[in-house]
C-alpha positions in Angstrom: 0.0 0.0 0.0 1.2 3.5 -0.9 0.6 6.3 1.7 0.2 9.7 -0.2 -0.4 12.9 2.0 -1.8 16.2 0.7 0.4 19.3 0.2 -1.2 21.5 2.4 -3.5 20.1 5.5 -4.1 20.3 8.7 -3.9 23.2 11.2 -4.5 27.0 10.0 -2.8 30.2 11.2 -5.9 31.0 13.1 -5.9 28.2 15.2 -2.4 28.0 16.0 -2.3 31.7 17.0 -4.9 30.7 19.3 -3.3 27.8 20.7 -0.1 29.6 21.1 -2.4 32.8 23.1 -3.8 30.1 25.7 0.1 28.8 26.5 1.0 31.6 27.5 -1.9 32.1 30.2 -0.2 31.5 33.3 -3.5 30.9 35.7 -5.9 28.9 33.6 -8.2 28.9 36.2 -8.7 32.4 35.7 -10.3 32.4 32.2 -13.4 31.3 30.7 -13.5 30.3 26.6 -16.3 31.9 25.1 -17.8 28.8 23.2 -15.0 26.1 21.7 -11.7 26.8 20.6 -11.7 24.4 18.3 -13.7 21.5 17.1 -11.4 18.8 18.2 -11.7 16.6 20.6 -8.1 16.4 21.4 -7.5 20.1 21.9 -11.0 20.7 24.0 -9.4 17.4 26.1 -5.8 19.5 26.8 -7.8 22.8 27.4 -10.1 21.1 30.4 -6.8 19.6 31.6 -4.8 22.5 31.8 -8.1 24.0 33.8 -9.4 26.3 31.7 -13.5 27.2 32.1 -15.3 26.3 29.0 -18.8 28.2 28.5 -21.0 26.3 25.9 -21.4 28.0 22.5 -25.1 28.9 23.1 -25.4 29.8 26.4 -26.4 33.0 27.4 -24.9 33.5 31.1 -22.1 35.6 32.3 -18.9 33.3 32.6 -17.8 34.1 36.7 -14.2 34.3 35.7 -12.3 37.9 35.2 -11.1 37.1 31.9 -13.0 35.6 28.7 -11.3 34.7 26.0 -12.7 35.0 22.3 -12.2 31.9 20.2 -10.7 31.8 16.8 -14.1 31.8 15.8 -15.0 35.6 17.0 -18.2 36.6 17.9 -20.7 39.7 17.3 -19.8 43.7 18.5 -23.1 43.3 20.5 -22.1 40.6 22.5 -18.1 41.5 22.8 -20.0 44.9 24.7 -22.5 42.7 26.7 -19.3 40.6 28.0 -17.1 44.4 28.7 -20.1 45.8 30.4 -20.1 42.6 32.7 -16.7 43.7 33.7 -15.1 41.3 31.8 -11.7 41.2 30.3 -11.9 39.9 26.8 -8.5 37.5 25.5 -9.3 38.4 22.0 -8.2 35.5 19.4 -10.4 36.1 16.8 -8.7 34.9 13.4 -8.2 37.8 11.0 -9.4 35.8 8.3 -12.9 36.2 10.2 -12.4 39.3 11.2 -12.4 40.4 7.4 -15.6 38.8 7.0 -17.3 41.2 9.7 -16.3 43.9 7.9 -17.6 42.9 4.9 -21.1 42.0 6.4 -20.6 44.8 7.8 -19.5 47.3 4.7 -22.5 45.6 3.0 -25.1 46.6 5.2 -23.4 50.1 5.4 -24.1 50.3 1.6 -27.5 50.1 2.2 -27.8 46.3 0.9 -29.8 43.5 2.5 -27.1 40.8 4.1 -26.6 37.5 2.8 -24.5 34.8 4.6 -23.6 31.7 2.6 -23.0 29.2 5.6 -24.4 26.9 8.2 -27.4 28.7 10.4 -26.4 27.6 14.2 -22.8 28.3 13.8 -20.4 29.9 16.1 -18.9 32.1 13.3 -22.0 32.7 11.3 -23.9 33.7 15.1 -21.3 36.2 15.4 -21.8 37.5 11.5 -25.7 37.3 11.5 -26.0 39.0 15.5 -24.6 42.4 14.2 -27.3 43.1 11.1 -30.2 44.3 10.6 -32.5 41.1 9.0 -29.6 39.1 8.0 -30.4 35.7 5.0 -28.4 32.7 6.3 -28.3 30.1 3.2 -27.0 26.9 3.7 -28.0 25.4 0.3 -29.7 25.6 -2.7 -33.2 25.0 -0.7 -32.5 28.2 1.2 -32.5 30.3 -1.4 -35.4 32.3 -2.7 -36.8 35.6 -4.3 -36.8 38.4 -1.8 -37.9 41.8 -2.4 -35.0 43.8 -1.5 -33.0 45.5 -4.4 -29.7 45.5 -3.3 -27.9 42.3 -1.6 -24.8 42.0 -0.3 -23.2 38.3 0.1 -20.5 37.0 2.4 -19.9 33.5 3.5 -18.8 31.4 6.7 -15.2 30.9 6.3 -15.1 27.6 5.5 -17.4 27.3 3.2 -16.6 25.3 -0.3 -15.5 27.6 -3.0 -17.9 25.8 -5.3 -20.6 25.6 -3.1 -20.1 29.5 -2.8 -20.5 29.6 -6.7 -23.2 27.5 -6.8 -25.6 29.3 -4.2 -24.3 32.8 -5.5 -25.6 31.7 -9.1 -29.0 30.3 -7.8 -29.1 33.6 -5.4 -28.9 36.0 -9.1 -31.4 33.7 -10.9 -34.2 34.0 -8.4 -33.6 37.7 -8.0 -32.7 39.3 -10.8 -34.6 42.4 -10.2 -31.6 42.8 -7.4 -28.3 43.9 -7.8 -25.8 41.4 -6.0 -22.8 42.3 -4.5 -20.7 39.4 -3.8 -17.3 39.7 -1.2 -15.2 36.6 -0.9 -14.4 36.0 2.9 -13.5 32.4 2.0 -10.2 32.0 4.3 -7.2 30.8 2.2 -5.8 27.9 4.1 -9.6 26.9 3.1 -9.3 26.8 0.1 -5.8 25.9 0.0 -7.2 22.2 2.0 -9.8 21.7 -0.7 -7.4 22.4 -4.0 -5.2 20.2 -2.1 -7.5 17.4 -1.5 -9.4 17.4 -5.2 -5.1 17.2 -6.9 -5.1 14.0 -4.3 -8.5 12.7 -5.3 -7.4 11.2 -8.8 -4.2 9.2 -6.9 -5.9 7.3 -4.6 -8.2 5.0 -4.4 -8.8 5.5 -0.4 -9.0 8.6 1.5 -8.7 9.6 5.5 -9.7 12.5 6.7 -8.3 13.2 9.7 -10.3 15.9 12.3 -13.1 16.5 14.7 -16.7 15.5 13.5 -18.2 18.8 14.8 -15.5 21.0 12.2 -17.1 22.3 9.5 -13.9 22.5 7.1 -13.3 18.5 8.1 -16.5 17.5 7.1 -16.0 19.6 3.6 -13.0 17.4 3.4 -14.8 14.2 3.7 -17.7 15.2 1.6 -15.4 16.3 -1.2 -13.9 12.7 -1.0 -17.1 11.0 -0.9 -18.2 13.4 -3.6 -15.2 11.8 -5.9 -16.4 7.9 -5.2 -13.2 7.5 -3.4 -13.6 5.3 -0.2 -13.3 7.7 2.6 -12.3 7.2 6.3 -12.9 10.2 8.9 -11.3 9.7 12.2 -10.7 11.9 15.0 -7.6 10.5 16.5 -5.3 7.4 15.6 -7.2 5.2 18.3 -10.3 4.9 15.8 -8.1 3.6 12.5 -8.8 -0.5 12.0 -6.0 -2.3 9.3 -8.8 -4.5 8.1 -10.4 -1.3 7.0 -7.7 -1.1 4.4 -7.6 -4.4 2.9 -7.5 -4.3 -0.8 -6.2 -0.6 -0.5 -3.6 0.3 -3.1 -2.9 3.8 -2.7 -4.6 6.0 0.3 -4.3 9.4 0.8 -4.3 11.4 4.1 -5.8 15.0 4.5 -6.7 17.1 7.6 -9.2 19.7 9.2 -7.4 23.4 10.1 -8.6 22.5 13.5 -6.2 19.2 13.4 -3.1 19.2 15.8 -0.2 18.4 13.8 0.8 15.3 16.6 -2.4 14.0 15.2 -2.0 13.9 11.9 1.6 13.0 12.4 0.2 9.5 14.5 -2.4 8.8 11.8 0.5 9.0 9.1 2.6 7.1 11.1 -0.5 4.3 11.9 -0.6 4.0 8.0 3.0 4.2 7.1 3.5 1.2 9.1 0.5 -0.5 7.9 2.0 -0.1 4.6 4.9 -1.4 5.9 4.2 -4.6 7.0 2.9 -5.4 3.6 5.6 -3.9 1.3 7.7 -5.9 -1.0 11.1 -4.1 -1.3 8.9 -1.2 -3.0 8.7 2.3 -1.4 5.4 3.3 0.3 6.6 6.8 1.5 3.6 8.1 -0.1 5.7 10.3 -3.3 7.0 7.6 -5.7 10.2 8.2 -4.6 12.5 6.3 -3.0 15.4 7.3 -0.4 13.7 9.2 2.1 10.2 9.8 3.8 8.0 13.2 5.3 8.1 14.5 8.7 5.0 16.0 10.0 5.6 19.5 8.5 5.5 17.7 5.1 9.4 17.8 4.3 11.4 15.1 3.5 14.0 13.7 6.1 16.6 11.0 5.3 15.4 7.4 5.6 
């Protein structure tokens, strides 16, 4: 079996920065995270172990702790004053990718346009886009879109939202109102889009995919849609603990992609898991995953010395 990772995978700017903001919080105790970090189980599992307060993403009560920190995630002006006027001190960690897409949402509205968020309702990032606008439209999929009466829209998505899914509700968003004029900003984040280009060169090379990352990340389950999408036998785990050999019997060539929510350890122990795997039923030939012999990839993706 030949192991074949994607070029780019795994964990974004965003959450990294984030990761790297709660290290260097010397009383954990101290703060409360606004909602989840991440969606990963492994990273909520350090944070509750290093004593850090967690307040669920919906709920509506004060956290008791002096400090609250914002998750990677952000969340609306409205409720960033509610938590200040409470006498809280905000840990702000909000990725600048999303920040970019408030301002949009924002600059939309300011133009006098009705907004328009392409992304899942329910959301953490799309709550924190939709609680600062006047009537926002959250479309998830073609079945959400319809013919309003406004004559001016303005369109921004969640994040992670597929580029082509994008396209595709922007398109069906102009044919059922073309007595509006559309204004359309891309607040796609790049390491996004960078996963899914990454993944659909992979698709064509394998023959079995596994796609590592929590189940509750929206970007992750793009990633395994997008294999399923391409008939290619896909595999989602959350952690190495939940990878069977048997599942890869008859496998030829698998390929390994990642969530931006995905500690690079992990993906590093699921590449391992199949590296070995491949291993123990090689033949003299290479399974490093490149068609190239001499060598194999450390976890940033760089080839060491064999």
């Amino acid at each position: 079996m030949q192991v074949m990772r994607a070029d780019e995978l795994g964990m974004c700017f965003g959450v990294r920065d984030a990761l790297a903001a709660l290290a260097q919080v010397d009383d954990p105790s101290a703060v409360t995270i606004h909602g989840e970090l991440v969606h990963n189980p492994e990273v909520l599992g350090w944070l509750h172990r290093r004593g850090f307060a967690q307040s669920p993403e919906h709920a509506r009560a004060v956290p008791t702790t002096p400090f609250v920190m914002v998750t990677a995630h952000g969340i609306s002006e409205r409720e960033r004053q509610r938590l200040q006027q409470a006498g809280k001190q905000l840990l702000d960690t909000t990725c600048p990718l999303v920040k970019k897409a408030h301002a949009a949402a924002q600059q939309l509205q300011q133009d006098g346009r009705r907004v328009v968020v392409l992304g899942k309702p329910g959301h953490v990032e799309v709550r924190g886009l939709v609680e600062d606008l006047r009537e926002p439209l959250v479309v998830a999929g073609l079945g959400d879109v319809a013919t309003w009466p406004d004559a001016r829209l303005g369109v921004v998505a969640q994040t992670t939202t597929p580029v082509d899914l994008v396209e595709r509700l922007l398109a069906a968003i102009r044919a059922a109102n073309p007595h509006a004029d559309v204004a359309y900003v891309d607040t796609v984040c790049a390491p996004t889009k960078a996963r899914i280009q990454a993944l659909e060169r992979l698709l064509p090379r394998v023959d079995a995919l596994v796609v590592v990352g929590g189940r509750d990340s929206n970007n992750t389950r793009q990633l395994v849609v997008l294999g399923e999408a391409a008939g290619v036998r896909t595999c989602h785990v959350a952690h190495v603990r939940e990878l069977d050999a048997a599942w890869f019997a008859g496998v030829q060539v698998v390929g390994l992609t990642a969530g931006t929510s995905t500690l690079p350890r992990t993906v590093d122990e699921v590449q391992g898991f199949l590296l070995r795997l491949a291993a123990a039923g090689a033949d003299g030939g290479d399974s490093d995953g490149d068609g190239e012999r001499g060598g194999r990839r450390d976890g940033t993706g760089e080839r060491r010395p064999a």
